[in-house]
ZAMARGU-4260 file (C-alpha; in steps of 0.2 Angstrom, whole numbers, plus 5000, padded with zeros to 4 digits):
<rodrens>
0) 5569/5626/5514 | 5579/5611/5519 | 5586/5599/5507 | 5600/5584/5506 | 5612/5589/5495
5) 5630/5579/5490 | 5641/5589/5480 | 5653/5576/5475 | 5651/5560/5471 | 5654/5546/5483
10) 5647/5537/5498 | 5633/5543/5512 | 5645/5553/5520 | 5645/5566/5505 | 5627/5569/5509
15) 5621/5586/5516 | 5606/5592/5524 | 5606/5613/5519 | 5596/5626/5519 | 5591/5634/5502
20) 5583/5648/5495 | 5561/5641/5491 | 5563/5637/5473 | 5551/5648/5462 | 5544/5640/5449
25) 5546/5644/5430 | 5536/5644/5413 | 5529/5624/5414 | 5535/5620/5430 | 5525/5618/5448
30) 5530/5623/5465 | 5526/5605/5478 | 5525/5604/5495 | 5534/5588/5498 | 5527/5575/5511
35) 5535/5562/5505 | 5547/5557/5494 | 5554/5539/5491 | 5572/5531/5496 | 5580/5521/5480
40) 5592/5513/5472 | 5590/5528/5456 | 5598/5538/5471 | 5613/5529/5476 | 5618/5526/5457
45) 5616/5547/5457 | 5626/5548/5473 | 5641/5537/5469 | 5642/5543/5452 | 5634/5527/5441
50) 5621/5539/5435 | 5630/5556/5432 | 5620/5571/5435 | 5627/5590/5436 | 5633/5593/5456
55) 5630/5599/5468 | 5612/5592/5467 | 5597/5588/5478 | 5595/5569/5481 | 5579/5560/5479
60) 5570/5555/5462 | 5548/5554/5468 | 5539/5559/5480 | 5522/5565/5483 | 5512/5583/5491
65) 5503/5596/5487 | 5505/5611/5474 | 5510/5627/5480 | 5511/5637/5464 | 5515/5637/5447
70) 5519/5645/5430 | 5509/5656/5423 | 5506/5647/5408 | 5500/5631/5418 | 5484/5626/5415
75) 5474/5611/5426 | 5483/5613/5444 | 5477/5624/5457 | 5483/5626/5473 | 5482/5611/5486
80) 5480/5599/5471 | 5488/5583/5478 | 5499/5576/5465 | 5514/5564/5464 | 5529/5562/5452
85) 5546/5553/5450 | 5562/5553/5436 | 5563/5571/5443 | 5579/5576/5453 | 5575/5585/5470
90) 5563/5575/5479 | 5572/5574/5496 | 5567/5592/5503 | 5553/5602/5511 | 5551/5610/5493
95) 5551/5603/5473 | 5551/5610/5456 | 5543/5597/5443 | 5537/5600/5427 | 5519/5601/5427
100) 5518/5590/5414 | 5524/5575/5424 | 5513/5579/5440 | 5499/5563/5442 | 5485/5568/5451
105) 5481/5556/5468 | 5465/5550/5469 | 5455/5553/5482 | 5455/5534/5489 | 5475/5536/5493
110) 5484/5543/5503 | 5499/5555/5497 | 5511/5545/5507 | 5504/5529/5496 | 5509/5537/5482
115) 5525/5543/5487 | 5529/5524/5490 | 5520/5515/5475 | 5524/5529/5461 | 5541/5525/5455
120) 5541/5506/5460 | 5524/5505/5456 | 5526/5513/5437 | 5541/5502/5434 | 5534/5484/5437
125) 5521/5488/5427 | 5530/5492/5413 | 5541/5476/5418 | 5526/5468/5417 | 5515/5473/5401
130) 5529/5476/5391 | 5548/5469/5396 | 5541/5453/5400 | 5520/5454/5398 | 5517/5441/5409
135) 5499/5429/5407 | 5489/5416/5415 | 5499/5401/5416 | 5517/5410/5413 | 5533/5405/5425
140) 5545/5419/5432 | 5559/5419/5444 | 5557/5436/5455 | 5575/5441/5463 | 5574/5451/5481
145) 5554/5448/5482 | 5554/5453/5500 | 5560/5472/5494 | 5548/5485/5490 | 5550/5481/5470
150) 5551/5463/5471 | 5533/5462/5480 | 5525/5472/5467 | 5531/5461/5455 | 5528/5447/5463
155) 5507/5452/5468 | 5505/5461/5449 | 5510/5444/5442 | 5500/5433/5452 | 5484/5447/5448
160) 5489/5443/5431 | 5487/5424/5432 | 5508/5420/5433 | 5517/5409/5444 | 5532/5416/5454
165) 5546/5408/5462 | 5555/5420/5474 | 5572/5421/5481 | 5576/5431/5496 | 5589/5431/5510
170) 5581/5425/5525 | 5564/5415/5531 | 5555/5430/5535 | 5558/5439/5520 | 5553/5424/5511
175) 5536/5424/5522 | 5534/5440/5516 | 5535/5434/5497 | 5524/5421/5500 | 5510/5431/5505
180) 5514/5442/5492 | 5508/5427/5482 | 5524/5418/5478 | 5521/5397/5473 | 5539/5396/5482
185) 5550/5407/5490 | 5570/5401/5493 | 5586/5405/5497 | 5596/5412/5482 | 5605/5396/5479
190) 5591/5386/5479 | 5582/5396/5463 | 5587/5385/5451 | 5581/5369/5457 | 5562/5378/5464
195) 5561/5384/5444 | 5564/5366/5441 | 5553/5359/5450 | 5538/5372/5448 | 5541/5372/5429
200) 5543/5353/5429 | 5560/5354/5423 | 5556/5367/5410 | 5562/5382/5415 | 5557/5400/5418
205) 5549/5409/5405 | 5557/5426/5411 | 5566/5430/5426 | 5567/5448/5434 | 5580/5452/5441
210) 5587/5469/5449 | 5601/5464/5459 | 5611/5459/5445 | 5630/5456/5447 | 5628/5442/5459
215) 5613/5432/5452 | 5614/5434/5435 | 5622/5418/5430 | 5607/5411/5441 | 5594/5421/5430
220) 5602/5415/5413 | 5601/5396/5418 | 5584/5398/5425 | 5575/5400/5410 | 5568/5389/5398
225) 5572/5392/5377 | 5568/5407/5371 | 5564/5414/5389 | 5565/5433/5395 | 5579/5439/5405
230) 5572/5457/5412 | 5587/5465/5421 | 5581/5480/5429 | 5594/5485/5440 | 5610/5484/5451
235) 5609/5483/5468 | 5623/5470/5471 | 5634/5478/5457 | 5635/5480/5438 | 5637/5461/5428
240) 5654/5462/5421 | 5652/5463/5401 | 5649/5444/5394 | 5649/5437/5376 | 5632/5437/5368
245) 5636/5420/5364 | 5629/5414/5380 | 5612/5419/5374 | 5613/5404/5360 | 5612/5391/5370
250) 5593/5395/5373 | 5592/5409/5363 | 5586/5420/5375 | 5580/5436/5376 | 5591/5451/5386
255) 5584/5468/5389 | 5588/5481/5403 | 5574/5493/5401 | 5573/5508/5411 | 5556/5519/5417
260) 5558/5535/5406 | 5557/5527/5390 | 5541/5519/5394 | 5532/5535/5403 | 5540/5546/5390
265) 5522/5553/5384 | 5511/5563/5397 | 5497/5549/5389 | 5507/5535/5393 | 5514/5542/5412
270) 5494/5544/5415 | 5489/5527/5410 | 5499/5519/5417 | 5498/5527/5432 | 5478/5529/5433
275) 5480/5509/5431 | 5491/5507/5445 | 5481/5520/5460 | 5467/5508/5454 | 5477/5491/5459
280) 5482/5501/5476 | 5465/5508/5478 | 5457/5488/5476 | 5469/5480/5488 | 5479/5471/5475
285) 5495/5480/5474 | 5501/5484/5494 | 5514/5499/5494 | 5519/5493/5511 | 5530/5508/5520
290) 5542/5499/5533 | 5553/5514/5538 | 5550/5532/5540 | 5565/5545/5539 | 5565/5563/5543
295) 5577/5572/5532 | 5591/5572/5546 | 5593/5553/5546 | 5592/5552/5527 | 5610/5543/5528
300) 5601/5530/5539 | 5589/5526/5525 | 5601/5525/5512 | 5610/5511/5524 | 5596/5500/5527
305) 5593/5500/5508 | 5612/5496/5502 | 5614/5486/5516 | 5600/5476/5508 | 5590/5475/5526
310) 5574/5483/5521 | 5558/5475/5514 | 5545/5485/5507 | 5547/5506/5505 | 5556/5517/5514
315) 5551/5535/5514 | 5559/5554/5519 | 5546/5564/5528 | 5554/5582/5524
</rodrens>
């Protein structure tokens, strides 16, 4: 099989499309067909060394295909099953091992490219959602990037859940794009402040979420209101430099930078949640819109529209 492989860390450059020998898979484990598997930031944070993981190693972190085979001792897969997973490295090739145990079934009413592009994001904002921050009718939140594939799923799984959102994002059209996503407002970066203002009637945010971090967490802090929620999820301007907790008395806020596996750690929990989800997709109310398609000998590409922070929606390899 093909797969993109980096065996140091570093930039897109130390990435590698090879050949391997087909993966055969062990006690628990199943063989997929990859037709899909997602481009995100849990990857460049693996590539550059952020995230350490043993090298040389196959890129790529969910996806979604078919099962091929499995262990012996596996019990509720059989071949052709469509299934989907993410938090397990090797997505970005024609072939996977995952532990059957974190294989989610895809219902019939989606496609295996929808759940390629919905499964990791998807999981994530609704744990961003219900328990970082469990948004409610009537609630206030600042959504960072809500033109990217995350930040729209925030932004449509509040508003289902009767919040308000104000959106930054970088340019008009990827502030359209929040906006019919379901954003009250959608502005410039340097502008949130004054849009939480004025939706909030001076009051403040009562959580922001925010996964760009370095560059706009100063913004997040003073966007909320006493005792508000700041959720920072992820990095994808850079890590914030270490602050002095301090800061949080002066509204005393709320800091938390949750990540997935500790909120799917159970098989119950991963199917819940994801059952819940695939229902959102299947009614229309979560959109998992894909707005690039890569084959694997372009994955560098991919990865340069993500970091250079030109994508909204997903971005899919097809292997």
């Amino acid at each position: 099989m093909r797969a993109v492989v980096f065996g140091e860390y570093g930039d897109r450059s130390v990435l590698r499309v090879q050949d391997r020998p087909d993966p055969k898979p062990g006690p628990g484990e199943a063989l997929v067909l990859v037709e899909a598997s997602g481009v995100n930031y849990m990857d460049v944070y693996q590539r550059n060394g952020t995230y350490q993981v043993p090298l040389p190693a196959v890129l790529g972190s969910e996806g979604a295909g078919t099962v091929l085979s499995f262990g012996s001792d596996v019990r509720g897969l059989a071949p052709g099953d469509r299934v989907a997973w993410t938090g397990i490295p090797g997505s970005h090739a024609q072939q996977a091992l995952v532990p059957a145990d974190r294989l989610v079934p895809v219902p019939e009413e989606l496609t295996t490219e929808q759940a390629a592009a919905v499964i990791l994001q998807g999981l994530t904002a609704h744990y961003l959602t219900h328990d970082s921050y469990a948004a409610r009718p009537g609630c206030a939140v600042l959504v960072h990037a809500a033109a990217g594939g995350m930040g729209q799923l925030l932004t449509r799984i509040v508003t289902h859940l009767g919040g308000r959102v104000v959106a930054t994002a970088s340019t008009p059209q990827k502030r359209d794009l929040a906006e019919a996503a379901g954003a009250v407002r959608a502005v410039p970066y340097d502008e949130a402040l004054d849009a939480v203002r004025e939706v909030t009637g001076g009051a403040g945010a009562d959580a922001v979420y925010d996964g760009v971090g370095a560059d706009t967490f100063d913004t997040s802090l003073q966007a909320l209101r006493p005792r508000g929620t700041l959720v920072l999820f992820g990095a994808a301007s850079g890590k914030v430099p270490p602050f002095d907790p301090l800061r949080l008395m002066s509204g005393s806020y709320y800091l938390t930078r949750p990540t997935l596996g500790h909120f799917i750690a159970s098989r119950a929990e991963l199917l819940e949640r994801a059952e819940t989800l695939f229902g959102w997709v299947a009614q229309g109310i979560v959109d998992p819109a894909v707005t690039g398609r890569y084959p694997l000998d372009a994955v560098a590409d991919a990865y340069a529209a993500l970091e250079g922070r030109r994508t909204t929606g997903k971005l899919l390899i097809i292997p």
